[in-house]
C-alpha positions as CSV (number, residue, x, y, z in Angstrom):
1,X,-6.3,176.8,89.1
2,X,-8.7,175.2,86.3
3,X,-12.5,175.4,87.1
4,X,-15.1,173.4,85.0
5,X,-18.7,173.9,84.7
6,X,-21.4,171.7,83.6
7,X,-25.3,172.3,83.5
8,X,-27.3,170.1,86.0
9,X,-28.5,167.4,84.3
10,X,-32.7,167.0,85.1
11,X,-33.4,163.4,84.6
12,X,-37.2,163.5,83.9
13,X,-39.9,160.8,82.4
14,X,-43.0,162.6,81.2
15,X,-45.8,160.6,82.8
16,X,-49.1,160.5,81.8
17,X,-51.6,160.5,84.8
18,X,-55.2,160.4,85.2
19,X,-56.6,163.4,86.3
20,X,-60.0,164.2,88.8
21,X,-61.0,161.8,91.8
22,X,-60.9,158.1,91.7
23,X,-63.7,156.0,91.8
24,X,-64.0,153.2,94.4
25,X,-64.3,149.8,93.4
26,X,-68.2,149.2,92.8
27,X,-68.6,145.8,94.0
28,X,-66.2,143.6,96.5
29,X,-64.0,141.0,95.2
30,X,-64.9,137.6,95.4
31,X,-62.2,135.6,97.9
32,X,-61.7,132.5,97.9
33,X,-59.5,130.9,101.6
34,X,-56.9,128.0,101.2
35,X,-56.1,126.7,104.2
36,X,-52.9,124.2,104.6
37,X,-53.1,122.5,108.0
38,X,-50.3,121.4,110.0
39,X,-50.2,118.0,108.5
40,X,-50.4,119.4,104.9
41,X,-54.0,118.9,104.4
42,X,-55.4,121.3,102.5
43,X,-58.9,123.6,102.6
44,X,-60.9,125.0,100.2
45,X,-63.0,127.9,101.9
46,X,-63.0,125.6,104.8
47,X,-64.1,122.2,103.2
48,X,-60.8,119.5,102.9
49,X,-60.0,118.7,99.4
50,X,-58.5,115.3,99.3
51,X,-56.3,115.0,96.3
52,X,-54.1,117.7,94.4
53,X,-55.9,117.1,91.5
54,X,-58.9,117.9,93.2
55,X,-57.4,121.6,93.7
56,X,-55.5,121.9,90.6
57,X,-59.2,121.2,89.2
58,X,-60.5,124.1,91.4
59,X,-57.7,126.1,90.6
60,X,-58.5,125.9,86.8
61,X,-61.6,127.5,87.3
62,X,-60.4,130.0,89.1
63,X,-57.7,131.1,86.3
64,X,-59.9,130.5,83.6
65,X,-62.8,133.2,84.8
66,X,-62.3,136.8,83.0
67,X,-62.0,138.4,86.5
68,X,-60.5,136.2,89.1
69,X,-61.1,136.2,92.6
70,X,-58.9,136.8,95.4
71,X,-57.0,133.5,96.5
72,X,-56.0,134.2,100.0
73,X,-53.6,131.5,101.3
74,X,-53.4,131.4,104.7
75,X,-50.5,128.3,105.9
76,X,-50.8,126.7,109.5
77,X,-47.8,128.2,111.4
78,X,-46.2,124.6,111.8
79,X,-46.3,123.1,108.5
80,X,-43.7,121.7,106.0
81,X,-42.9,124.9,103.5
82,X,-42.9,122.0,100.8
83,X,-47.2,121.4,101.5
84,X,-47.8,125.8,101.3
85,X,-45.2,125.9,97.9
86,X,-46.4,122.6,96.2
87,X,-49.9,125.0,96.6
88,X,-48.5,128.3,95.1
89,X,-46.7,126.1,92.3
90,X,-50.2,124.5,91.2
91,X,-51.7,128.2,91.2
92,X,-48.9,129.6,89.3
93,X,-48.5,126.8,86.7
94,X,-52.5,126.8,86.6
95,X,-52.7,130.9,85.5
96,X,-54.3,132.2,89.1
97,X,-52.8,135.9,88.9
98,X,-54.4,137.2,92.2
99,X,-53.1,134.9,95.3
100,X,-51.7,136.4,98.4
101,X,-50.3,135.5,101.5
102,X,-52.5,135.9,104.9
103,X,-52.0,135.2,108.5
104,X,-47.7,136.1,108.2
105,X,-47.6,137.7,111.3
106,X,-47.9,134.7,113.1
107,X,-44.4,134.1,111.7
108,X,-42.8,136.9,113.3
109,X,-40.7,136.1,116.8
């Protein structure tokens, strides 16, 4: 009979954590709604914007503040997946780092 032993080997990654309570945020973040309809039309906090260079236009002052606002992006439950990613594309060409999805459970069955 042969027996081998080996020490465990303790995989560890010193982490440096902050320490004490955290502090809520002091002020709430500015959102900002897109709407895309069921036709593709698209809605700026409720008011249509007609062309896409109308939005990539909004969209560029969006990434270009120092503290961006939330971009929620809420997509009719009927419409063309080309109309909600030709919006995300403009957003992530145009530098808008803080975009989410809203509204997905109305995708579930």
């Amino acid at each position: 009979m042969f027996i081998i032993t080996i020490p465990i080997q303790n995989h560890s990654i010193n982490l440096n954590l902050p320490t004490g309570p955290s502090s809520p945020p002091t002020t709430e973040p500015v959102v900002i709604n897109i709407d895309v309809d069921f036709d593709g039309t698209v809605l700026w906090n409720g008011a249509a914007v007609p062309t896409r260079g109308e939005l990539e236009a909004k969209l560029s002052e969006v990434a270009a503040q120092p503290n961006q606002p939330e971009v929620h992006l809420r997509p009719n439950a009927v419409v063309e997946y080309k109309s909600v990613a030709a919006v995300m594309a403009s957003a992530q060409r145009l530098g808008v780092t803080k975009i989410g999805m809203v509204g997905n459970e109305q995708f579930l069955r």
